[in-house]
N, CA and C atoms as a LAMMPS dump frame, in Angstrom:
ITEM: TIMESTEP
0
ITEM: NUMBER OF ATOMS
216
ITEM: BOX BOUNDS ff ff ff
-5.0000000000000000e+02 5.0000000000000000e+02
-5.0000000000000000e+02 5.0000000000000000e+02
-5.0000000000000000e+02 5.0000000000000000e+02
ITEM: ATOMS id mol type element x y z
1 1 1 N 193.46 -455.451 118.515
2 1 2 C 192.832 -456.756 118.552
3 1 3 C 192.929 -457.323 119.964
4 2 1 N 191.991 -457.693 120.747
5 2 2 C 191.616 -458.362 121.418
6 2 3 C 192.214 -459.721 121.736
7 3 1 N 192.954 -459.895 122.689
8 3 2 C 193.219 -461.158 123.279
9 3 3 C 192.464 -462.026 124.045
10 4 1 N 192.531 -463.805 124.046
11 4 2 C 191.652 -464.511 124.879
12 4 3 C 192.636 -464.874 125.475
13 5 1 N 192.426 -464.867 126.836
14 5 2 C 193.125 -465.713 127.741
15 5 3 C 192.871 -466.97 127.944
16 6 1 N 193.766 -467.706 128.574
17 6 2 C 193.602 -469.777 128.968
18 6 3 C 193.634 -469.492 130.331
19 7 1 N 192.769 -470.467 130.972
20 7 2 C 192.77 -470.218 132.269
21 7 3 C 192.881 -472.001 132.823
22 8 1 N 193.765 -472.367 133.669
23 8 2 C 193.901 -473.715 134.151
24 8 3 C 193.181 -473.706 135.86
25 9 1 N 192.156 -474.264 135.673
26 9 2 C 191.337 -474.133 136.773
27 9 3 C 191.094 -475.647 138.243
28 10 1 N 191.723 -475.194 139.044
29 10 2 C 192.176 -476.442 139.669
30 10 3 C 190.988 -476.651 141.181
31 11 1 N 189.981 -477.394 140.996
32 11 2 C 189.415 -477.679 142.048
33 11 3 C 189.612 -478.456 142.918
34 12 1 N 189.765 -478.386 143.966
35 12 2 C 189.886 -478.835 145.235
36 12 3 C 189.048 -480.02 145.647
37 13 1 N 187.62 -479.037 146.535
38 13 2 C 187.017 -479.539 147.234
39 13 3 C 185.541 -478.661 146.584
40 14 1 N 184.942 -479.861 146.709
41 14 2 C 182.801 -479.636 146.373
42 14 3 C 182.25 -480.352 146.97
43 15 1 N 181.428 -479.561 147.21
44 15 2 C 179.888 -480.314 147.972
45 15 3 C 178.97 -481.172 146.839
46 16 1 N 178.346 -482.31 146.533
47 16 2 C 177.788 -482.582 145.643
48 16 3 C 176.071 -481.96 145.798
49 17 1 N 175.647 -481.338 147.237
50 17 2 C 174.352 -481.34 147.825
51 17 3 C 174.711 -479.286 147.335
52 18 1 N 175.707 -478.757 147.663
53 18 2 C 176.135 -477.393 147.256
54 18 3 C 177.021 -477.254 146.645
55 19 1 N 176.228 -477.42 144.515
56 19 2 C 177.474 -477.542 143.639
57 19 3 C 178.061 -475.973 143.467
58 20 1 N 177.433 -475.146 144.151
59 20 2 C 178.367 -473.44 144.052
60 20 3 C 179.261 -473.281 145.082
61 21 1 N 179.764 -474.174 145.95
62 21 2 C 180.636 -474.534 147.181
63 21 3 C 182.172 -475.383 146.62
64 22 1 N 182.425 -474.492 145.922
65 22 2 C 183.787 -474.883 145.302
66 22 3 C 185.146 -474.246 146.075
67 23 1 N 186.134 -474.689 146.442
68 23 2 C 187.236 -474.225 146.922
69 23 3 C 188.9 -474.918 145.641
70 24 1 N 189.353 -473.893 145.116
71 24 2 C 190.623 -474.035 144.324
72 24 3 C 191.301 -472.845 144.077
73 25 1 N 192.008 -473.181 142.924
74 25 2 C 192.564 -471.69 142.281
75 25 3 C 192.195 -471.465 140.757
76 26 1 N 192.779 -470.675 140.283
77 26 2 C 193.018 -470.596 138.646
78 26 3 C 194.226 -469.886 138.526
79 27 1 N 194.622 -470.898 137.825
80 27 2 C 195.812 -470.01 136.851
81 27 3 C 196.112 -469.622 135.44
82 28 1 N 196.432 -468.729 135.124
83 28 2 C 196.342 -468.092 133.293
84 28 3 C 197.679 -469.06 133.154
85 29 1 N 197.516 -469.388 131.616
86 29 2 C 198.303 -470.19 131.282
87 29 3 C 199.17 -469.141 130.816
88 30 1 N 201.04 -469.839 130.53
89 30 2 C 202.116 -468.82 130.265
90 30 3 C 202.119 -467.65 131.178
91 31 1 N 201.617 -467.851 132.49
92 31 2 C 201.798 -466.748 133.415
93 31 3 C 202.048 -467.15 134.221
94 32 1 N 203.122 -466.397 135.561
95 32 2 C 203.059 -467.618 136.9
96 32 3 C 201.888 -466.519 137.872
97 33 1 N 201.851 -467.412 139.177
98 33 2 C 200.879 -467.148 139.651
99 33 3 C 199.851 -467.699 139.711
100 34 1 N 199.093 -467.782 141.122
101 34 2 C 197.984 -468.089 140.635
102 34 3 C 196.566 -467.011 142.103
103 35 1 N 195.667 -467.428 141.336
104 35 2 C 194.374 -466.581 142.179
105 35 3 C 193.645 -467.991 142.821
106 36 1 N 193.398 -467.891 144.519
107 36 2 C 192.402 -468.784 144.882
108 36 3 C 191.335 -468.332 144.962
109 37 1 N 189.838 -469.272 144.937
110 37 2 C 188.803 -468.603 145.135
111 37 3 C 187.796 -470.279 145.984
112 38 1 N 186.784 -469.33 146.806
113 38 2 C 186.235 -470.326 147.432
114 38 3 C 184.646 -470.725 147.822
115 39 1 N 184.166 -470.173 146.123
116 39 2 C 183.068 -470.476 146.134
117 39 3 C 182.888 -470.035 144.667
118 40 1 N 182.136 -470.737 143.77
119 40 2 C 181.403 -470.302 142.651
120 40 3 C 181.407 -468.943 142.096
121 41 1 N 181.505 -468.261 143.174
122 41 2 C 180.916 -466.738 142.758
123 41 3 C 181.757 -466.042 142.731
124 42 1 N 183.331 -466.336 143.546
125 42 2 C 184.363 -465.884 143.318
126 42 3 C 185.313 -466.012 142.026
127 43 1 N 184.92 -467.784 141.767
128 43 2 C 185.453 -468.426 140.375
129 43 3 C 184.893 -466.966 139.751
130 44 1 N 183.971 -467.269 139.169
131 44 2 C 182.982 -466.251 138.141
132 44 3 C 183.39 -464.681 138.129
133 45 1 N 184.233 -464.138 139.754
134 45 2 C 184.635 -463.053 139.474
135 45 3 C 185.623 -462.998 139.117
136 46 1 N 186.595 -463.979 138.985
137 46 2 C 188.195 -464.074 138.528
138 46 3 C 188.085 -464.355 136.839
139 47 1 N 186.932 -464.978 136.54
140 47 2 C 187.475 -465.389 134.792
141 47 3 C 186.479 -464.164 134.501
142 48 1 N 185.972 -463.55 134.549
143 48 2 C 185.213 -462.74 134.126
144 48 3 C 185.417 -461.101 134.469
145 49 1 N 186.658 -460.895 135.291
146 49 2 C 187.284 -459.705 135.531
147 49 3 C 187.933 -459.501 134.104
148 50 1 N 188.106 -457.656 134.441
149 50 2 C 188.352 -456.922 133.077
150 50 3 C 190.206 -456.916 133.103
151 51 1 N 190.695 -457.203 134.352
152 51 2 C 192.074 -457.718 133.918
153 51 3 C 192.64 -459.388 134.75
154 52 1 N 193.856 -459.596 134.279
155 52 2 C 193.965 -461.016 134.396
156 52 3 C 194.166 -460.915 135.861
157 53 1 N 193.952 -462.519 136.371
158 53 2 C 194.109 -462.794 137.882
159 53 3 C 195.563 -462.259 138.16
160 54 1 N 195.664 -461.451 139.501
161 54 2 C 196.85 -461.252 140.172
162 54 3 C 197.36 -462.527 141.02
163 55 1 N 198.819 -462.844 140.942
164 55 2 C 199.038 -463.674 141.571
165 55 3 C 199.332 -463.494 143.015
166 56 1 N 199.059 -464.567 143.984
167 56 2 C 199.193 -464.138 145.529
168 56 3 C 200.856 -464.129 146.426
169 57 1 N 200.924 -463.336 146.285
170 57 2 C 202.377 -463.575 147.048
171 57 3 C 202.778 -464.525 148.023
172 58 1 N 203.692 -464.608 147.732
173 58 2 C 203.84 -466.028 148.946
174 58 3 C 204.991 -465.728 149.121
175 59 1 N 205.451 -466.198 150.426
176 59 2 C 206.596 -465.679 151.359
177 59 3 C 207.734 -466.688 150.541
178 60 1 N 208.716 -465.648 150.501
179 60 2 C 209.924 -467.263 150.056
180 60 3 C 210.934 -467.18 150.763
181 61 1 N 211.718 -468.661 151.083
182 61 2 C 213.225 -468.42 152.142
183 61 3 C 214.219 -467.891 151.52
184 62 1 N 215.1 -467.971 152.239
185 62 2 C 216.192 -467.525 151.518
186 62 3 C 216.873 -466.339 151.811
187 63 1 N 217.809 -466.061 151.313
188 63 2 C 218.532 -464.221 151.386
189 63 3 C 217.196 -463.537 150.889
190 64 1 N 217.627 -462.031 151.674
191 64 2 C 216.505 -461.054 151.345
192 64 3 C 215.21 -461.459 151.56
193 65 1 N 214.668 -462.509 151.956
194 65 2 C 213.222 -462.506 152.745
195 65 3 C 213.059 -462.275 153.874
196 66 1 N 213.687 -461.919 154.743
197 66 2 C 213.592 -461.778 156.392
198 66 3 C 214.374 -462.222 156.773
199 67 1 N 215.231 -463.471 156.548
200 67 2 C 216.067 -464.121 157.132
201 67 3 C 217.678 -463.316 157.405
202 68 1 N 218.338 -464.241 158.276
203 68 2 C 219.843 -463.497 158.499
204 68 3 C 220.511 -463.87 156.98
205 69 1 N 220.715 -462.244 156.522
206 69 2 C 221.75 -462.167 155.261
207 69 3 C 222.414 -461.365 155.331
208 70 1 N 223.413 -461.853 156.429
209 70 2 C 224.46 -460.782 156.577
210 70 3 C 225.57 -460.73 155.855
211 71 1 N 226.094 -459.841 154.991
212 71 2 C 227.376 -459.97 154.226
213 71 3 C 229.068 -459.681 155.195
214 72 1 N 229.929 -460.777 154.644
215 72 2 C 230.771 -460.987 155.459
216 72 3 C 231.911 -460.346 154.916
């Protein structure tokens, strides 16, 4: 059986003169992560892909990201 996904879709910024000029993200609900997209046509390829949005990595501080973690 077939699952539907929820998708929480967060717009930014639109043109009212170019309503396919969208800049946001989406995120699947109960998932972290999220996918940006920055135009209409990208939206349309993220909810309409055959698997769920990948989320974008993002750098984090801390031990083990690059920073000095030297054990003493």
């Amino acid at each position: 059986m077939d699952t539907v996904a929820s998708y929480i879709i967060r717009i930014y910024r639109f043109e009212k003169d170019r309503p396919k000029s969208l800049v946001g993200v989406v995120l699947e609900a109960g998932k972290k992560g999220k996918k940006a997209f920055q135009s209409y046509d990208e939206l349309w390829e993220i909810l309409n892909s055959p698997t769920p949005p990948r989320p974008n990595p993002l750098p984090r501080g801390g031990e083990g990201a690059g920073g000095n973690s030297r054990k003493h």
